[in-house]
C-alpha positions in Angstrom: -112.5 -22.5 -112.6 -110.4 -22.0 -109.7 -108.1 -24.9 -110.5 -107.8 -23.7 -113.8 -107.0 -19.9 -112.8 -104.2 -20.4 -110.2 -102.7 -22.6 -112.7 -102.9 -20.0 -115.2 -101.5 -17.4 -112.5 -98.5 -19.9 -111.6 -97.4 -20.4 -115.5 -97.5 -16.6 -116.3 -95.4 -15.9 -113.3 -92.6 -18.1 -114.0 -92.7 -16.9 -117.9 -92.2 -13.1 -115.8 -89.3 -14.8 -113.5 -86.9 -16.7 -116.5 -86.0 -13.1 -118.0 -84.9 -11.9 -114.5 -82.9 -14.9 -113.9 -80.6 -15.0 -117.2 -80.1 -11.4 -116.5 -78.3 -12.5 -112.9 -76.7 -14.7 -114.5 -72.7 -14.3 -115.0 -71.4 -12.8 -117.9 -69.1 -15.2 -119.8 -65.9 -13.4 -120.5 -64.9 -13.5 -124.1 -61.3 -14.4 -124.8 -59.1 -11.6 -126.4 -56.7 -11.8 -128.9 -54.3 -8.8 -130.0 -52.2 -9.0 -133.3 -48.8 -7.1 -132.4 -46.8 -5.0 -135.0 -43.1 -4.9 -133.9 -42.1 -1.2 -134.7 -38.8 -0.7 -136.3 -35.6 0.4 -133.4 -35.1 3.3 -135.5 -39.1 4.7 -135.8 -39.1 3.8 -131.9 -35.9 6.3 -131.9 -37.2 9.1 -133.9 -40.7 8.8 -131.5 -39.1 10.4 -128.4 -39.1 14.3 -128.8 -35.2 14.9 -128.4 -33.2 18.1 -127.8 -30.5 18.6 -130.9 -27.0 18.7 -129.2 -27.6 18.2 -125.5 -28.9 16.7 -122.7 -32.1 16.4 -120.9 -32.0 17.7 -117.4 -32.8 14.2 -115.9 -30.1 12.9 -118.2 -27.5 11.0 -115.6 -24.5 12.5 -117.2 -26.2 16.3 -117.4 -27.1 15.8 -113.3 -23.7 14.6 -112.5 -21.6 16.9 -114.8 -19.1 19.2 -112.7 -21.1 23.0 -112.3 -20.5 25.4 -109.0 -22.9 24.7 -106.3 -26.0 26.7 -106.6 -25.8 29.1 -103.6 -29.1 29.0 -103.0 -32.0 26.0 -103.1 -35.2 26.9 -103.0 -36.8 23.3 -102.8 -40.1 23.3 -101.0 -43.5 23.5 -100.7 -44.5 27.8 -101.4 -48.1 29.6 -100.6 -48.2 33.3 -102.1 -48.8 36.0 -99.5 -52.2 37.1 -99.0 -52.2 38.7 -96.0 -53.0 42.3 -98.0 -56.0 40.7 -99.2 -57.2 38.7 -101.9 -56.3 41.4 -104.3 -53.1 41.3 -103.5 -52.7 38.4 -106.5 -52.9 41.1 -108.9 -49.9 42.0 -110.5 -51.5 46.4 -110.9 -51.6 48.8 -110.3 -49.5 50.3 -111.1 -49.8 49.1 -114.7 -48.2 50.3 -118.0 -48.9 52.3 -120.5 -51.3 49.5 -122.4 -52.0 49.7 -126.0 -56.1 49.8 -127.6 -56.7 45.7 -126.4 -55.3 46.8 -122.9 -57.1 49.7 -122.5 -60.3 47.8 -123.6 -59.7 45.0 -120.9 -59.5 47.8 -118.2 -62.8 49.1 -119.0 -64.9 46.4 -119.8 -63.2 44.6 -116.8 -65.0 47.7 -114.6 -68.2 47.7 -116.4 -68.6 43.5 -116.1 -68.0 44.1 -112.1 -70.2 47.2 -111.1 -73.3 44.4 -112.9 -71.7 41.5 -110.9 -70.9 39.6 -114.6 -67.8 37.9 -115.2 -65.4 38.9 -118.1 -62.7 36.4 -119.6 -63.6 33.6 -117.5 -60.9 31.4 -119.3 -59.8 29.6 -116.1 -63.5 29.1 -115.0 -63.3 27.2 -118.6 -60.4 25.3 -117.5 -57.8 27.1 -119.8 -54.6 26.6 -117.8 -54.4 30.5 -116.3 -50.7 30.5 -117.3 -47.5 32.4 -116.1 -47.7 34.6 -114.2 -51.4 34.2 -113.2 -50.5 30.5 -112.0 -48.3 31.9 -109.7 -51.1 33.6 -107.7 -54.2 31.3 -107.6 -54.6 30.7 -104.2 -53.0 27.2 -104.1 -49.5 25.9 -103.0 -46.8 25.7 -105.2 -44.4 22.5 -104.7 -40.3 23.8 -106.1 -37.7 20.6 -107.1 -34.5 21.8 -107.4 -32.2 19.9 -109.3 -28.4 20.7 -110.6 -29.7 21.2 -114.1 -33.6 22.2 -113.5 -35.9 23.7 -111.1 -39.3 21.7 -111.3 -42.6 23.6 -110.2 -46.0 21.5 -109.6 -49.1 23.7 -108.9 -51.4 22.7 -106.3 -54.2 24.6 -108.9 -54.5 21.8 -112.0 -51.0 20.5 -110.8 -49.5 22.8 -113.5 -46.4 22.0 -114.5 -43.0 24.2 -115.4 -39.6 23.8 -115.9 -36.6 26.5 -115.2 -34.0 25.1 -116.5 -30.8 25.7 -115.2 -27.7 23.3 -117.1 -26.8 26.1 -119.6 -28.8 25.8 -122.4 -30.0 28.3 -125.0 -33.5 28.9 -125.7 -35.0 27.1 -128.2 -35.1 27.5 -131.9 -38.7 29.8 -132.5 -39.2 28.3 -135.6 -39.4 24.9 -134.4 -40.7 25.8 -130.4 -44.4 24.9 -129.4 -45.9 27.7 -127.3 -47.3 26.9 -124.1 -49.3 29.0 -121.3 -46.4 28.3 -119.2 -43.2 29.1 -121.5 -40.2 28.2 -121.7 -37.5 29.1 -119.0 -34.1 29.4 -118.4 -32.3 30.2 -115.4 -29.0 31.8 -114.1 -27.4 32.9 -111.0 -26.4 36.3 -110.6 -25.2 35.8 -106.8 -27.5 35.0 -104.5 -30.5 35.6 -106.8 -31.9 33.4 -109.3 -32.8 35.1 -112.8 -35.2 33.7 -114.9 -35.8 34.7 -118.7 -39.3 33.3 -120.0 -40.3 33.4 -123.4 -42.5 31.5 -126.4 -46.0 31.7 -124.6 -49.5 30.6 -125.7 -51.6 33.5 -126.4 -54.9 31.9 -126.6 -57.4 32.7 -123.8 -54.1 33.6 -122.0 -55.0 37.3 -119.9 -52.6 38.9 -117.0 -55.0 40.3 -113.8 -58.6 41.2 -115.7 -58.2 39.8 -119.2 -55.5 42.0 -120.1 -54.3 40.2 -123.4 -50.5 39.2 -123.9 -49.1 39.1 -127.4 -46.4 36.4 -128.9 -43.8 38.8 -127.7 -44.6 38.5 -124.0 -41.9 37.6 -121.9 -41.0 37.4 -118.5 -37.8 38.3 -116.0 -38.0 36.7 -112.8 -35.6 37.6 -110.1 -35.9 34.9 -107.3 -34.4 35.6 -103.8 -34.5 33.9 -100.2 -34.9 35.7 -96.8 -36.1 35.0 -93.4 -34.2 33.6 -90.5 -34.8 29.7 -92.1 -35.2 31.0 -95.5 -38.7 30.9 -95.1 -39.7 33.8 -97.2 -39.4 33.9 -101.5 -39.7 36.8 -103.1 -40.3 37.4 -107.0 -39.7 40.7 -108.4 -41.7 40.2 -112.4 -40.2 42.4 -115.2 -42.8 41.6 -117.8 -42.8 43.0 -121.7 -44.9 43.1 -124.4 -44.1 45.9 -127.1 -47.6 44.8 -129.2 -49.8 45.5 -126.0 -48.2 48.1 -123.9 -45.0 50.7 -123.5 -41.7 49.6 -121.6 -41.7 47.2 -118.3 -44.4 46.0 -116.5 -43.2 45.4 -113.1 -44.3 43.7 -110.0 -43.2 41.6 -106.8 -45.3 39.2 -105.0 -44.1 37.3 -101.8 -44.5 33.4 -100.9 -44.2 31.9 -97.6 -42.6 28.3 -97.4 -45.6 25.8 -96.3 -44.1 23.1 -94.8 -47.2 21.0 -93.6 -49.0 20.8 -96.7 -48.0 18.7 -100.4 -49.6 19.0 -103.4 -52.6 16.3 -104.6 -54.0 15.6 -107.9 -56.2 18.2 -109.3 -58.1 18.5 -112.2 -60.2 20.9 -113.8 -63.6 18.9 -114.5 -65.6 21.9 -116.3 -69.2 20.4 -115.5 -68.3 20.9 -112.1 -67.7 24.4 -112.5 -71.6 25.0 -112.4 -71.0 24.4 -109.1 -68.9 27.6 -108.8 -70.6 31.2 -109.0 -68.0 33.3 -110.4 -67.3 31.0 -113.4 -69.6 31.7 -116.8 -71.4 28.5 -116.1 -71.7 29.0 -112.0 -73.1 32.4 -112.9 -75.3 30.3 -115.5 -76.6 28.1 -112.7 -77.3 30.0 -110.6 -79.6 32.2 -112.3 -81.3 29.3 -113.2 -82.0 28.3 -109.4 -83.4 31.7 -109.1 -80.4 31.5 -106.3 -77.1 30.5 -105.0 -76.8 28.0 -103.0 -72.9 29.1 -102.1 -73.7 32.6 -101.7 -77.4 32.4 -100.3 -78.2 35.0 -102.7 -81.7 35.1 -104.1 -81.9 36.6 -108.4 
């Protein structure tokens, strides 16, 4: 019985071991074979998005087209000044005179803060926080200056804008795509750079505490350098918005040149952001811990 038992043992365990040992081993790879559809040289032309009449700003011929020298370049690697405090990024008070959605924001913006809620967490939601807002999240700002374009990459997302500065006209609103961003165009009125934005996405797109912008928003920026070494950017903002408040909305906001630091990839992931406590879904986790594991605060 004995005999007749181990043997018995011996053939179940290799029926137990031959599953385990065609699962280690190797895959056979399977050959691959892709059927290819020349397309046409003129449906190849008409898929690159193409501006009617002129140039692109990377174009050879625009970049190396005869224009004055700008006078001045601000190329470089920008941090927005904080020293007042984090509420410094703010661009109110003062603020206008805002219409019924403005006034709203104001007041509900208050009343979500005194209970410790968030309100408008679009960002937190990885909406792109848009211009101006992009300008103040608390990560750098790389500037490319080019004869025909200035090219800004944000440290937050790696946003990316364009002022464009080879002479162009806006372009056509009927045929324009809005973006959180806009479109910009540049000129040089001396030693200042003016910047006319227009054509921005109004979706989830809020200035300070979800004040609301209409599809009239637009945005004057005038751009100046000082500081022994240039070291200092300042932006004055003329913002207006007849739907959602009365006359100019102004503020200026300072940026000090950063020169040991470079922009990385960044990307908003919005899983992770349960892993943040001001966002909707921080706030969300968090209560569900019965505490916060940033903040060391029990519920």
């Amino acid at each position: 019985m004995h005999s007749r038992y181990c043997f018995a043992v011996i053939l179940a365990g290799a029926a137990l071991a031959a599953p385990a040992a065609a699962q280690d081993a190797p895959l056979e790879q399977p050959e691959v074979e892709r059927v290819y559809t020349p397309i046409p040289p003129e449906r190849l032309e008409e898929m690159v998005p193409k501006h009617p009449g002129y140039l692109g700003a990377l174009a050879p011929a625009n970049l190396n087209a005869e224009r004055p020298p700008a006078p001045i370049d601000i190329t470089g690697t920008w941090f927005v000044d904080l020293s007042e405090g984090f509420a410094h990024y703010l661009f109110g008070p003062p603020y206008p005179r805002f219409g019924p959605e403005g006034v709203e924001a104001l007041i509900d913006s208050a009343a979500a803060q005194a209970e410790g809620r968030t309100y408008r967490d679009s960002i937190g939601q990885c909406y792109p926080p848009g211009m101006p807002m992009i300008m103040t999240r608390v990560w750098p700002h790389a500037f490319i200056q080019l004869p025909t374009a200035i090219y800004m990459i944000s440290g937050f997302n790696n946003s990316v804008r364009t002022i464009f500065l080879d002479g162009r006209e806006f372009s056509d609103p009927d045929l324009v795509v809005p973006s959180y961003n806009g479109e910009s165009v540049g000129h040089w009125e001396g030693d200042t750079l003016v910047v006319e934005s227009r054509y921005f996405e109004t979706d989830n797109h809020w200035i300070d505490h979800g004040i609301p912008i209409s599809d009239e928003f637009e945005i004057t920026e005038r751009i100046t350098l000082s500081g022994d070494d240039n070291e200092v950017m300042t932006i004055e903002y003329i913002m207006t918005d007849p739907q959602m408040w009365e006359g100019e909305w102004r503020s200026t906001k300072s940026f000090n040149r950063a020169d040991y630091t470079d922009i990385n990839e960044a990307n908003c992931i919005l899983a992770y952001n349960a892993n943040l406590p001001g966002t909707d879904l921080g706030s969300e986790a968090a209560e569900e811990r019965g505490v916060s594991e940033i903040e060391g605060v029990s519920e």
